[in-house]
N, C-alpha and C positions, 0 to 999 in steps of 0.2 A: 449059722442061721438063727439061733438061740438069739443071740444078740440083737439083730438085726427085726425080730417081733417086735419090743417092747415100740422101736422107732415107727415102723408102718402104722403098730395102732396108734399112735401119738399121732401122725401125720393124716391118717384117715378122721381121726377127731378134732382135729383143725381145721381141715378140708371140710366137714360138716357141718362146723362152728360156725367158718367164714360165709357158707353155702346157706344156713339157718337164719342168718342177718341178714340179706340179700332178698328173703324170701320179698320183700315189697318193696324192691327197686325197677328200676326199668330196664328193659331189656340191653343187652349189649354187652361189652368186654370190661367193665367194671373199672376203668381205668381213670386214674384224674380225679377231675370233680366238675359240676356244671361250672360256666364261665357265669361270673356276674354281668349283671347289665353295665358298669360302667367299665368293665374287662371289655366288652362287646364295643360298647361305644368308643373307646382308644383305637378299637382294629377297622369300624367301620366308618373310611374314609377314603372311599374312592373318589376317586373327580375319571370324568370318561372325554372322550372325545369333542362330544360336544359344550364341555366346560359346565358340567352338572356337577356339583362337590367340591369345585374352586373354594374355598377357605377364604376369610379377609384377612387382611396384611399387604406387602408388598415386599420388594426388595431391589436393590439397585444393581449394576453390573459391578462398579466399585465393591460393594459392600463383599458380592460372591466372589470376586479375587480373592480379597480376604479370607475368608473361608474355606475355597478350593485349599489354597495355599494348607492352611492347618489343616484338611480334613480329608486330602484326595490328590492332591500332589504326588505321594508315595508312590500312589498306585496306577495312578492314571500320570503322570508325568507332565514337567513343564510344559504349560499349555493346552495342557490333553491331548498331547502327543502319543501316549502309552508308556509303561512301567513292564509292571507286573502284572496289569490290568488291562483291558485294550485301551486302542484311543478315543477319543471321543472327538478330536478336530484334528484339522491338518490333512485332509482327506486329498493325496492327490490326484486318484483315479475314482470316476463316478462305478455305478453298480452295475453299470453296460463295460465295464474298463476288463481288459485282459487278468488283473489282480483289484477284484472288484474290494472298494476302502468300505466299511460298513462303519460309519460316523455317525453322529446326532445329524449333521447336515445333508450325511447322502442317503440318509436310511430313517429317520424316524418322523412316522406321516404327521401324528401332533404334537406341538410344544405342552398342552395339558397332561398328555399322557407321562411326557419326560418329568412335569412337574410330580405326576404321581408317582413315580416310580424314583425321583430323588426323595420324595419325602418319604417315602414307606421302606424304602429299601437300603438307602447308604446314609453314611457311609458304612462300609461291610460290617465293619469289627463293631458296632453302634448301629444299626439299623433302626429306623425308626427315631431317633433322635433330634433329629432338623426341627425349628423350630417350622410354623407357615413363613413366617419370614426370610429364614435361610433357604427354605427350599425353594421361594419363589428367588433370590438372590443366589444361590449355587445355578438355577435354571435360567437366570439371565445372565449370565457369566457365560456359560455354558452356548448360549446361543449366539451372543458375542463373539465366541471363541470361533462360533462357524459362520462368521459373516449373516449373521440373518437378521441383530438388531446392531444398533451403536452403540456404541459404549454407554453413551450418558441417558441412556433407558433406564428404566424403572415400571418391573413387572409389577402388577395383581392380576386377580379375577379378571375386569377388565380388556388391561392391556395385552396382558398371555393372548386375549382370541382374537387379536388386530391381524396379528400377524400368517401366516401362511407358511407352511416347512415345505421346504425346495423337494420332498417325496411322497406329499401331501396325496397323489393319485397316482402315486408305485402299489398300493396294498388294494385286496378287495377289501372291505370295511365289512366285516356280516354283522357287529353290534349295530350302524345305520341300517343293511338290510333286516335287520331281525325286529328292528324299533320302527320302522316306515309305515307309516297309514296305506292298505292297499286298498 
């Protein structure tokens, strides 16, 4: 126990030290540090349903082959068929089907959203990495893949809100109910 003194007062006098510095901080777990505004500004880049936060650029369905191919093939497989990852096309039972396919084409209500969620989210191992460009080109690929543009498309801002996704009124929407003028 002898031993074991010298360490507690040492630790109760660190615990004080730390706790003395502190004294004019703000409240909370002391963890980190605040985010900078250009830290802020990197993460703050949603685009929503109605094509609010669409980014300029574009990209072509050619160009996202390319791309899938280096960047999502592994995982999502030729075609976006599934890997390791699910699929993303190839769907041959809709979401009413006995072994309902949950694809881009049977399942996801907006193409802007898919654009958000390429650019923010894949690929896995890289998240956030896509340029506006690629994401708008991984996302015209991608919808190519499920029949819903041509090939010789070329997404932006724009183009992305021409179009209509084949479950566009499968979901309730509550961001439209919660944004609607009553």
């Amino acid at each position: 126990m002898k031993h074991l003194l010298p360490a507690l007062i040492l630790s109760a006098s660190i615990a004080a030290g730390i706790e003395l510095s502190r004294a004019d901080a703000p409240p909370g777990p002391h963890l980190g540090r605040a985010a900078s505004a250009g830290e802020i500004a990197r993460f703050d880049i949603n685009v929503f349903p109605d094509g609010t936060g669409l980014p300029p650029g574009s990209g072509s369905v050619a160009q996202g082959k390319l791309i899938y191919d280096k960047q999502c093939l592994a995982c999502h497989g030729e075609g976006g068929t599934g890997a390791s990852a699910d699929p993303l096309a190839g769907a041959e039972m809709g979401l009413t089907g006995e072994w309902p396919d949950q694809t881009i084409g049977t399942y996801w209500p907006y193409a802007t959203t898919l654009f958000d969620f390429n650019r923010r989210s894949m690929p896995m191992d890289k998240p956030g990495q896509l340029t506006d460009d690629d994401a708008y080109a991984i996302t015209a690929y991608l919808l190519y893949l499920n029949g819903i543009i041509d090939g010789g498309t070329t997404l932006n801002a724009e183009t992305l809100m021409q179009g209509k996704m084949p479950n566009r009124d499968g979901f309730i929407n509550m961001w439209e109910q919660e944004t609607q003028k009553k």
